[in-house]
BAGU-18958 format. One record per residue (C-alpha): residue number from 0; residue in three letters; x, y, z. Coordinates in nm, 3 decimals. Each point is the difference from the previous one (the first is absolute). Last residue first. Layout:
# residues N
 fimar guke      px      py      pz
   NUM  ala       X       Y       Z
...
# end
This chain:
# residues 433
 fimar guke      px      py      pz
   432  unk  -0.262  -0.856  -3.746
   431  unk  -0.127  -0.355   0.019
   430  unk  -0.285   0.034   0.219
   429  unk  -0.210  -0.180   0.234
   428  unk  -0.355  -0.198   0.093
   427  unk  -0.050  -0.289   0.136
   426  unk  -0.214  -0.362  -0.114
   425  unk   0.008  -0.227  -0.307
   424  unk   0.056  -0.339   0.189
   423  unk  -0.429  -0.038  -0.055
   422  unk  -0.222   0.173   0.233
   421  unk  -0.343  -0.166   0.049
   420  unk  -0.221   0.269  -0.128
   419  unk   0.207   0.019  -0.249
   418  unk   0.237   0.324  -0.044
   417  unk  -0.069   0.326  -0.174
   416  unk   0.350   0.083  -0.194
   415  unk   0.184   0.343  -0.060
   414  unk   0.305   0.007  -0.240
   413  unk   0.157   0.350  -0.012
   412  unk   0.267   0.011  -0.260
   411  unk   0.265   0.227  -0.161
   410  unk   0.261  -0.029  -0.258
   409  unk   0.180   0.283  -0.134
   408  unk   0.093  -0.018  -0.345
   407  unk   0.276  -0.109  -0.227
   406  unk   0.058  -0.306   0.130
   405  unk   0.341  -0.139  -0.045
   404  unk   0.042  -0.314  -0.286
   403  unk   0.132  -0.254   0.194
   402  unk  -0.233  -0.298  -0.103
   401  unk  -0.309   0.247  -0.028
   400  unk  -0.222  -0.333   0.052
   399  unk   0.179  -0.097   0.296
   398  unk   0.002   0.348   0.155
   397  unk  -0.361   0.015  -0.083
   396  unk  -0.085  -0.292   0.149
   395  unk   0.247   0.031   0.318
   394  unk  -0.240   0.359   0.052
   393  unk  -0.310  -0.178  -0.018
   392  unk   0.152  -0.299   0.205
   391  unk   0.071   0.247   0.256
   390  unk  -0.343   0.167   0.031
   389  unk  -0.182  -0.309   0.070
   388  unk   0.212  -0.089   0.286
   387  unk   0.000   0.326   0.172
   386  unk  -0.377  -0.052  -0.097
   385  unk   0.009  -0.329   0.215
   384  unk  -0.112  -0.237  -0.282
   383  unk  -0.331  -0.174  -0.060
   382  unk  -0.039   0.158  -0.315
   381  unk   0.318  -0.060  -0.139
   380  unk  -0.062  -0.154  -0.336
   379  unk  -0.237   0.202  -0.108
   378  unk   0.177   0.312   0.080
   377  unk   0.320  -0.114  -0.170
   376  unk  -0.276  -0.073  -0.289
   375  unk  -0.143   0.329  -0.012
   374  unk   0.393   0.136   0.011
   373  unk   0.038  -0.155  -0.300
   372  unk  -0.323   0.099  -0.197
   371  unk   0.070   0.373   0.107
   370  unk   0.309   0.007  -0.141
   369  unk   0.408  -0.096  -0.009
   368  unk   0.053   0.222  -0.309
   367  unk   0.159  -0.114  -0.283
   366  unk   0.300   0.184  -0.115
   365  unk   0.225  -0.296  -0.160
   364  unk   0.279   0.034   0.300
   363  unk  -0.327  -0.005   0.248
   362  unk  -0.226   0.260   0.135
   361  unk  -0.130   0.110   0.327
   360  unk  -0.323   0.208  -0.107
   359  unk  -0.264  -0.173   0.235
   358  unk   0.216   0.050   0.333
   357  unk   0.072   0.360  -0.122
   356  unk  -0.376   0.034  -0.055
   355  unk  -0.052   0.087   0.325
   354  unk  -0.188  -0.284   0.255
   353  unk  -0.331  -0.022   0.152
   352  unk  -0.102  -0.341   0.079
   351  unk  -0.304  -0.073   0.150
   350  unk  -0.051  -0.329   0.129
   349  unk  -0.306  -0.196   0.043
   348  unk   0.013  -0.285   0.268
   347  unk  -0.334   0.079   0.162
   346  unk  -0.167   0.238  -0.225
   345  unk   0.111   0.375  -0.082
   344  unk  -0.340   0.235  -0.060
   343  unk   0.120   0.236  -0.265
   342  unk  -0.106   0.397  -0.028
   341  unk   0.053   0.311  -0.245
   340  unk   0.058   0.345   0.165
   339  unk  -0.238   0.291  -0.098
   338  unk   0.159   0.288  -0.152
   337  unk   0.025   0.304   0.144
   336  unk  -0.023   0.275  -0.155
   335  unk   0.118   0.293  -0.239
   334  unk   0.318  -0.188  -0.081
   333  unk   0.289   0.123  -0.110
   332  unk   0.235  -0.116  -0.263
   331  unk   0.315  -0.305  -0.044
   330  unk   0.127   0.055   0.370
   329  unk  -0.148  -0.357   0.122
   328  unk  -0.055  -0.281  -0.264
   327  unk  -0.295  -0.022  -0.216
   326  unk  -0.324  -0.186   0.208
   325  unk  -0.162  -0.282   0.043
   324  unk   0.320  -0.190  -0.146
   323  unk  -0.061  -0.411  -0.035
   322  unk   0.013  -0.267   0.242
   321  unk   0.112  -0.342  -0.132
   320  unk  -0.176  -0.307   0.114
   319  unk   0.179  -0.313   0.065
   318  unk  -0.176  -0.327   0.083
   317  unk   0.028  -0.343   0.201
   316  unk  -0.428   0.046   0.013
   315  unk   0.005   0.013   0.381
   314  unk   0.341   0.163   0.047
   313  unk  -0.085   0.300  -0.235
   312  unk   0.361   0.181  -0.045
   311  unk  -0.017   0.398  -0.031
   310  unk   0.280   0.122  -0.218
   309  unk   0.089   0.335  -0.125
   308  unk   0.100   0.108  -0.315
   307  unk  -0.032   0.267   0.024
   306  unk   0.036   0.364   0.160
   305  unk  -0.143   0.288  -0.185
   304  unk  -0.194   0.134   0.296
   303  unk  -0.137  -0.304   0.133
   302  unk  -0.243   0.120   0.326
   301  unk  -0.149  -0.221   0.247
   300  unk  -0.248  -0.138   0.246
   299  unk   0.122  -0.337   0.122
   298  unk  -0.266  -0.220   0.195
   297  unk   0.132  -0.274   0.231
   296  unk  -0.327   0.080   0.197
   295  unk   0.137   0.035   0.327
   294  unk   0.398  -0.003  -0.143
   293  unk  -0.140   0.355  -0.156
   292  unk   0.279   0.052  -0.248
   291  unk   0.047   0.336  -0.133
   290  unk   0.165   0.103  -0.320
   289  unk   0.277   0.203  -0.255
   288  unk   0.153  -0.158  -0.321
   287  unk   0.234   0.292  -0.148
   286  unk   0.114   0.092  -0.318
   285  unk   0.215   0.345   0.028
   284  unk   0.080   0.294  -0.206
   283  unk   0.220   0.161  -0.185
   282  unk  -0.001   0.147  -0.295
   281  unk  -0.201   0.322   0.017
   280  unk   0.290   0.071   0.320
   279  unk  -0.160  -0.088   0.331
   278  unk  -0.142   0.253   0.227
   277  unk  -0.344   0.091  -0.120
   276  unk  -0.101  -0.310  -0.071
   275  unk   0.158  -0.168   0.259
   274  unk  -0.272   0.234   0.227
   273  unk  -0.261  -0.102  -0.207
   272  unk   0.026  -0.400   0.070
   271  unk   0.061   0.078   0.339
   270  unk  -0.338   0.140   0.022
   269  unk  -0.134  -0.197  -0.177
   268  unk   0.091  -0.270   0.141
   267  unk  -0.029   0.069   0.411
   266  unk  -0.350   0.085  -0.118
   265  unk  -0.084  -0.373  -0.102
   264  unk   0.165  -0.151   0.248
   263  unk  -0.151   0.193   0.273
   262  unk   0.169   0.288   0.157
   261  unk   0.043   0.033   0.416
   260  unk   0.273   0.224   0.033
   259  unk   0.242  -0.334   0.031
   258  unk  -0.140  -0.124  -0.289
   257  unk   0.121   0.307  -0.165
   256  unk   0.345   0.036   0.165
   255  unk   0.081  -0.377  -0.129
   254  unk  -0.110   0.059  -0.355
   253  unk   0.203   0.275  -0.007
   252  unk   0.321  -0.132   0.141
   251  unk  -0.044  -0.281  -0.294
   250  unk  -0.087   0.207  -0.266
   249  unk   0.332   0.237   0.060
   248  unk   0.182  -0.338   0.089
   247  unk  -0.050  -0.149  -0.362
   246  unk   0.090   0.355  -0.142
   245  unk   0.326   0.014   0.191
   244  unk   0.060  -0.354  -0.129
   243  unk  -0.091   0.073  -0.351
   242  unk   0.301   0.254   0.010
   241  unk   0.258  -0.172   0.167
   240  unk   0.025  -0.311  -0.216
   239  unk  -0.261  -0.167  -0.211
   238  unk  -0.232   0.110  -0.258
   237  unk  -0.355   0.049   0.014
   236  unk  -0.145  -0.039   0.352
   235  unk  -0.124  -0.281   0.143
   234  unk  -0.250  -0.026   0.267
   233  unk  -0.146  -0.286   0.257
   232  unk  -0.235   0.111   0.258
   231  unk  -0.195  -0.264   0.243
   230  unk  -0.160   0.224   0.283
   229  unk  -0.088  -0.303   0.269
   228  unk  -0.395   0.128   0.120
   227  unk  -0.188   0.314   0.106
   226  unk   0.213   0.017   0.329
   225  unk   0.333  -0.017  -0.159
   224  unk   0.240  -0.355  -0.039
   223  unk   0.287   0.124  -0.184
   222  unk   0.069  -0.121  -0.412
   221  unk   0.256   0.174  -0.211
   220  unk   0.180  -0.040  -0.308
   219  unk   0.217   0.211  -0.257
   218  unk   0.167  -0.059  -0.345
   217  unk   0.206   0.326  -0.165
   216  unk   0.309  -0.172   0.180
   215  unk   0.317   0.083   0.135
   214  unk   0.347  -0.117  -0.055
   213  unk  -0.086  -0.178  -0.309
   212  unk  -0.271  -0.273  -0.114
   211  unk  -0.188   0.007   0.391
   210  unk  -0.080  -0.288   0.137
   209  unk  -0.277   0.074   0.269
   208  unk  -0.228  -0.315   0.144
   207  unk  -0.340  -0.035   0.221
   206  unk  -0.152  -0.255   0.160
   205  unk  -0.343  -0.040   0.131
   204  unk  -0.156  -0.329   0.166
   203  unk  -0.376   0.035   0.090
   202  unk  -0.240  -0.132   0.258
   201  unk   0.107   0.251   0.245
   200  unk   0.183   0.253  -0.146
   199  unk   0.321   0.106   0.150
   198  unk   0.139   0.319  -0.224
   197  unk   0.309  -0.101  -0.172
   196  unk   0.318   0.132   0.162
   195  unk   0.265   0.270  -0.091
   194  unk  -0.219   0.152  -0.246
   193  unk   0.162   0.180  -0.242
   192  unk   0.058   0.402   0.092
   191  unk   0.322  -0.085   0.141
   190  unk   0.140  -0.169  -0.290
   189  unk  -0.042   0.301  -0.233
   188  unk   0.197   0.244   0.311
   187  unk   0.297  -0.320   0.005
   186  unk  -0.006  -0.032  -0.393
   185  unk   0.048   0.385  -0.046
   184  unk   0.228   0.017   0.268
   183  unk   0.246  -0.267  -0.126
   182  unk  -0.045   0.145  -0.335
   181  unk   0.158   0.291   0.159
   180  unk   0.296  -0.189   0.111
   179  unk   0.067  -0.148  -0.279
   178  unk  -0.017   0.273  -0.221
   177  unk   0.242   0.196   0.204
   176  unk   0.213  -0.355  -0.017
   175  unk  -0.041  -0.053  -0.360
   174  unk   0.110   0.366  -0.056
   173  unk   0.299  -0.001   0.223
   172  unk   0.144  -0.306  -0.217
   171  unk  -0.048   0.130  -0.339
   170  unk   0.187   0.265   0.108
   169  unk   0.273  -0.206   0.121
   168  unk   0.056  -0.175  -0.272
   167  unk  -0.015   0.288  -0.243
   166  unk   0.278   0.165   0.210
   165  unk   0.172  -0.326  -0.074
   164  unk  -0.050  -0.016  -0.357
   163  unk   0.078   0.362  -0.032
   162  unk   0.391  -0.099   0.171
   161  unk   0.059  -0.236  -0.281
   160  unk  -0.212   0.185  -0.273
   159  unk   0.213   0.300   0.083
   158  unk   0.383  -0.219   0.017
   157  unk  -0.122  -0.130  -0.311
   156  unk  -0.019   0.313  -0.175
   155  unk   0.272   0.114   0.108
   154  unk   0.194  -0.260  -0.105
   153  unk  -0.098   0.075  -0.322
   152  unk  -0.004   0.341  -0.010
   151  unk   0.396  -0.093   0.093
   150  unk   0.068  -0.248  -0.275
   149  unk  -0.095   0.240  -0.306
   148  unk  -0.301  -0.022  -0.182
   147  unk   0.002   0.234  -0.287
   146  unk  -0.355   0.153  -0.102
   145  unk  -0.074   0.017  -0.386
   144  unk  -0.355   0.030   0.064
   143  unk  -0.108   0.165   0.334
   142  unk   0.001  -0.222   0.319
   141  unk  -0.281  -0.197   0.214
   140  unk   0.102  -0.164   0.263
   139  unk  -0.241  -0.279   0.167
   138  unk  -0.033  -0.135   0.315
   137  unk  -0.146  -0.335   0.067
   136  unk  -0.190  -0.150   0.241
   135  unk  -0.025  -0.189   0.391
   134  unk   0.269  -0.283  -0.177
   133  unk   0.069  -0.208   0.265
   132  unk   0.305  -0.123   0.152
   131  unk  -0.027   0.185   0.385
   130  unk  -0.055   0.336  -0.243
   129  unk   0.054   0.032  -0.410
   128  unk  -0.087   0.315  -0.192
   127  unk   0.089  -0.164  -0.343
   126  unk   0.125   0.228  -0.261
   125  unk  -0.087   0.154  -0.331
   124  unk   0.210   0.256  -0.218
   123  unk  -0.162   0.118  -0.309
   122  unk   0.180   0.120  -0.272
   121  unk  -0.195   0.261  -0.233
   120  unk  -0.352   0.084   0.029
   119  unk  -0.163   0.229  -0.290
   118  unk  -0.313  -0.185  -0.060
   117  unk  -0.167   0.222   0.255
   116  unk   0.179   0.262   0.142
   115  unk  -0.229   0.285  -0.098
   114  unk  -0.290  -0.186   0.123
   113  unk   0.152  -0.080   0.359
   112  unk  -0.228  -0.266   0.185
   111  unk   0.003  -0.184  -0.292
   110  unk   0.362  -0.052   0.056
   109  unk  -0.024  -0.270   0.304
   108  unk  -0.279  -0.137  -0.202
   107  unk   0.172  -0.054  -0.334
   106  unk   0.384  -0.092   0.236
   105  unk  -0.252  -0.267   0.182
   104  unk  -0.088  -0.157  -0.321
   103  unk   0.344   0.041  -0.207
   102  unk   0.002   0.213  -0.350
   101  unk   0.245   0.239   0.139
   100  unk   0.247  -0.207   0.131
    99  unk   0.306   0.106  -0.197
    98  unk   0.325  -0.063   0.184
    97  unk  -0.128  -0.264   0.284
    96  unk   0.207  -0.024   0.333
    95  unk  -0.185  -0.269   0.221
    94  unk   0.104  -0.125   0.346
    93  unk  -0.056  -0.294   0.120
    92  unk  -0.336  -0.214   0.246
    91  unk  -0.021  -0.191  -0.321
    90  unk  -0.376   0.035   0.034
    89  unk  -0.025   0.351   0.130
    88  unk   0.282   0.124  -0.278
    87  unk  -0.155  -0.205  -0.263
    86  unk  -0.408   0.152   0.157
    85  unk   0.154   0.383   0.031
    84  unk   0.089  -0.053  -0.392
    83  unk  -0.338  -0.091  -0.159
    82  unk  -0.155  -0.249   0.185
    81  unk   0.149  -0.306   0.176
    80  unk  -0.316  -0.039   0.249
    79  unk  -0.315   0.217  -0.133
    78  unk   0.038   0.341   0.004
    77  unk  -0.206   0.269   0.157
    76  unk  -0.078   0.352  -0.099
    75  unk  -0.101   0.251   0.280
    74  unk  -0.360   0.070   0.010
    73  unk   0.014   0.308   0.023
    72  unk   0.417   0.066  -0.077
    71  unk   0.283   0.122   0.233
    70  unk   0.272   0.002  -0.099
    69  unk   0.138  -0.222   0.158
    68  unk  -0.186  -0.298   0.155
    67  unk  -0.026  -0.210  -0.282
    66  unk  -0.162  -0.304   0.092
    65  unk   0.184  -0.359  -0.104
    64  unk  -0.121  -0.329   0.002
    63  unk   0.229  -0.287   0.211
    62  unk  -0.323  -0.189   0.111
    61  unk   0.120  -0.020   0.369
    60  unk   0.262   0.218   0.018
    59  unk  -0.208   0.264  -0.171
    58  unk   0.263   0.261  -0.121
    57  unk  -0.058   0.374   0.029
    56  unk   0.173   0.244  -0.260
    55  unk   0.168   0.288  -0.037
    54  unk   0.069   0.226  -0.261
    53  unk   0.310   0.261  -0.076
    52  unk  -0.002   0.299  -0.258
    51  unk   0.279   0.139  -0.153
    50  unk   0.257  -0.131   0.141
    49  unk   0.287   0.167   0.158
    48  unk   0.115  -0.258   0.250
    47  unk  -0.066   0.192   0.348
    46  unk  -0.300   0.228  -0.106
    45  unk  -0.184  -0.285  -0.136
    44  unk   0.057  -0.284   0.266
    43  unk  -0.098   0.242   0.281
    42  unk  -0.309   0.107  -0.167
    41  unk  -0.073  -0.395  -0.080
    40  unk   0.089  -0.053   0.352
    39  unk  -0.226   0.259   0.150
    38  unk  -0.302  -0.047  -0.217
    37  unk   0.018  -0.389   0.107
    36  unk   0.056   0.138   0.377
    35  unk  -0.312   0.209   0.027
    34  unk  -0.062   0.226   0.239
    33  unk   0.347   0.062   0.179
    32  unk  -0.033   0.300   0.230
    31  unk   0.217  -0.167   0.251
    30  unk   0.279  -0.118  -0.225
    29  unk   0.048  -0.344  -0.090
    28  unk  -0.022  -0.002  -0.372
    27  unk   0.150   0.322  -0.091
    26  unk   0.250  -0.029   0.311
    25  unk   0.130  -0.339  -0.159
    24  unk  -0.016   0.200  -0.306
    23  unk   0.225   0.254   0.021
    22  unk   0.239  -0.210   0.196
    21  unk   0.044  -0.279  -0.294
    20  unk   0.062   0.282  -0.202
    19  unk   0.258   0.204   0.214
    18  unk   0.177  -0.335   0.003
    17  unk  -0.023  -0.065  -0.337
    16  unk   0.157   0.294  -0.106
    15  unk   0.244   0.016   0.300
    14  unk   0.134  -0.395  -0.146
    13  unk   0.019   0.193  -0.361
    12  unk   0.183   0.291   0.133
    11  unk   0.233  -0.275   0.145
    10  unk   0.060  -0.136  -0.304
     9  unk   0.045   0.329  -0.209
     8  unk   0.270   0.054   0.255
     7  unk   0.182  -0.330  -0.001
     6  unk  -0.032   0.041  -0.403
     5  unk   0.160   0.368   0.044
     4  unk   0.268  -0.122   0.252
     3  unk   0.138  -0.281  -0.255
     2  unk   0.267  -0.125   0.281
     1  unk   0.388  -0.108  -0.106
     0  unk   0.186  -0.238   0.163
# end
């Protein structure tokens, strides 16, 4: 029996080749000083196979588009589900080997990043980065024209996207958790400067209610019972997310020190009206509903900085009014004084509704908005309710009405109603935070 040593030994050189390969970049990709693993692998997937350039890119499981990763671009191109090459291999969930691929969507804005390249692509070898049966991306090779493919780049190849699917995996993993965790503590330290509990008004009912759109919210409430009356504050800043919620708390913690100190309403304002100015970005700022109920003369002094619509229900003439802006909303400019804070006199069975527009602006599949006419009529309807009560069926309106479609915004509400003098079932106070 006769033995071909040199094939044996070009066979074995092979298996070391890939060997030394798949070591390289296992350490590439989970090395300590890692900082990017899509960089990484594409590196990796270069250097080992000889290709001239290699891309990577991100798969949405959910709506199957692509993001290119690698290289980097600003904003990185996307493609829509089947696209270009990456999108067959995605979709198939197979590998690709195309000769001449220059004219392809994702080769024209892989190669755009390289003017002197462009136009000039030659084979281009595409496979699925596959992990636990689902395709996370796709990695691309890029090779000069004319470029033999011979079995073992091949396998290569696949044996990278193989192990760079799984180092993927895993990074993709560690970041949701670090960003779990600290949205955690952003929604825990947002939480704790709601109001736990309602103030206790006698003769009144107050509830109040947080939904924020995303993780944390631009919307803000608060109501405490203070010696000059119950502080009624409700504030949105523009956006949502960490940002606007920093900014909401900034007014917030303000407000709070200045009453504390002794400021009226109408000082307290300004004042925190010019220090936003000076600290939030030219745009940015924050609309914001901000009062005092006197339960002995069910007056509310107040300030509308931008905030609207709001709702004030007349029981005695079965009526909604809608309270208008006194005032542009906090951090726009300075002001050089005070302004005097508008007044309403609530009657028995009024309710004053003061809820952000995200309530408002829930749309359905055909983009109309929910609106001030149909929450009026929720209102209406549910006069006599608990405001625990009340607020619910606002909210089950608006989900109804949406029919599934997510809402976009953070929702917010404080509803406040002056009972009858003989008190009806609509009695307590709360909050749904």
């Amino acid at each position: 029996m006769s033995v071909d040593t040199a094939g044996q030994a070009g066979e074995d050189a092979t298996r070391k080749d890939l060997l030394e390969a798949l070591l390289a970049t296992t350490r590439a990709l989970g090395g300590p000083e890692t900082g990017s693993a899509a960089a990484e692998l594409a590196e990796a997937a270069r250097a080992q196979t000889g290709a001239r350039s290699a891309a990577l890119w991100r798969r949405d499981t959910q709506t199957g588009e692509l993001t290119l990763l690698m290289p980097v671009r600003d904003p990185p191109p996307r493609l829509a589900t089947g696209a270009g090459l990456a999108g067959r291999c995605a979709e198939s969930g197979r590998m690709l080997l195309e000769v001449d691929a220059g004219t392809a969507v994702d080769i024209v804005a892989i190669t755009a990043i390289d003017h002197d390249r462009a136009g000039r692509t030659g084979a281009v070898l595409s496979l699925p980065l596959v992990a636990e049966a689902a395709v996370l991306g796709v990695l691309q090779l890029l090779f000069e024209s004319g470029r033999g493919f011979d079995p073992n780049t091949v396998l290569l190849a696949q044996v990278l996207a193989a192990e760079g699917a799984l180092a993927l995996r895993e990074a993709d993993l560690g970041e949701v958790n670090t960003l779990h965790s600290e949205v955690e503590v952003a929604r825990a330290i947002q939480r704790s400067t709601l109001p736990t509990e309602m103030p206790v008004v006698p003769g009144y009912d107050l509830y109040g209610h947080f939904q924020p759109a995303t993780y944390a919210g631009g919307d803000m409430f608060d109501a405490v019972q203070l010696p000059t009356g119950v502080f009624l504050l409700l504030g949105d800043a523009t956006g949502h997310g960490f940002g606007p919620a920093l900014s909401a708390m900034e007014m917030q913690g303000m407000l709070r020190v200045a009453f504390r100190l002794g400021a009226s309403l109408d000082d307290a304002y300004r004042h925190v009206n010019n220090q936003l100015a000076e600290d939030l970005p030219d745009d940015r700022f924050i609309s914001a509903f901000m009062a005092f109920l006197d339960p002995g003369t069910h007056v509310v002094r107040y300030h509308c900085a931008g905030q609207g619509p709001l709702l004030l229900y007349r029981a005695g003439d079965d009526r909604c009014e809608w309270i208008t802006p006194t005032m542009f909303p906090v951090g726009v400019m300075e002001l050089t004084e005070a302004p005097v804070a508008a007044t309403l006199e609530l009657g028995e069975g009024d309710i004053l509704a003061l809820i952000s527009d995200g309530l408002f602006e829930r749309v359905d599949a055909a983009n109309e908005e929910f609106g001030p006419e149909r929450v009026a009529e929720v209102v209406r309807r549910g006069q006599r309710l608990p405001m625990a009560e009340l607020c619910r069926r606002l909210l089950d309106a608006a989900d109804a009405f949406a029919d599934g479609i997510a809402a976009a915004d953070d929702v917010t509400l404080i509803l406040v109603r002056r009972l009858p003098a003989v008190a009806d079932n609509g009695s307590g106070s709360g909050t749904g935070t």
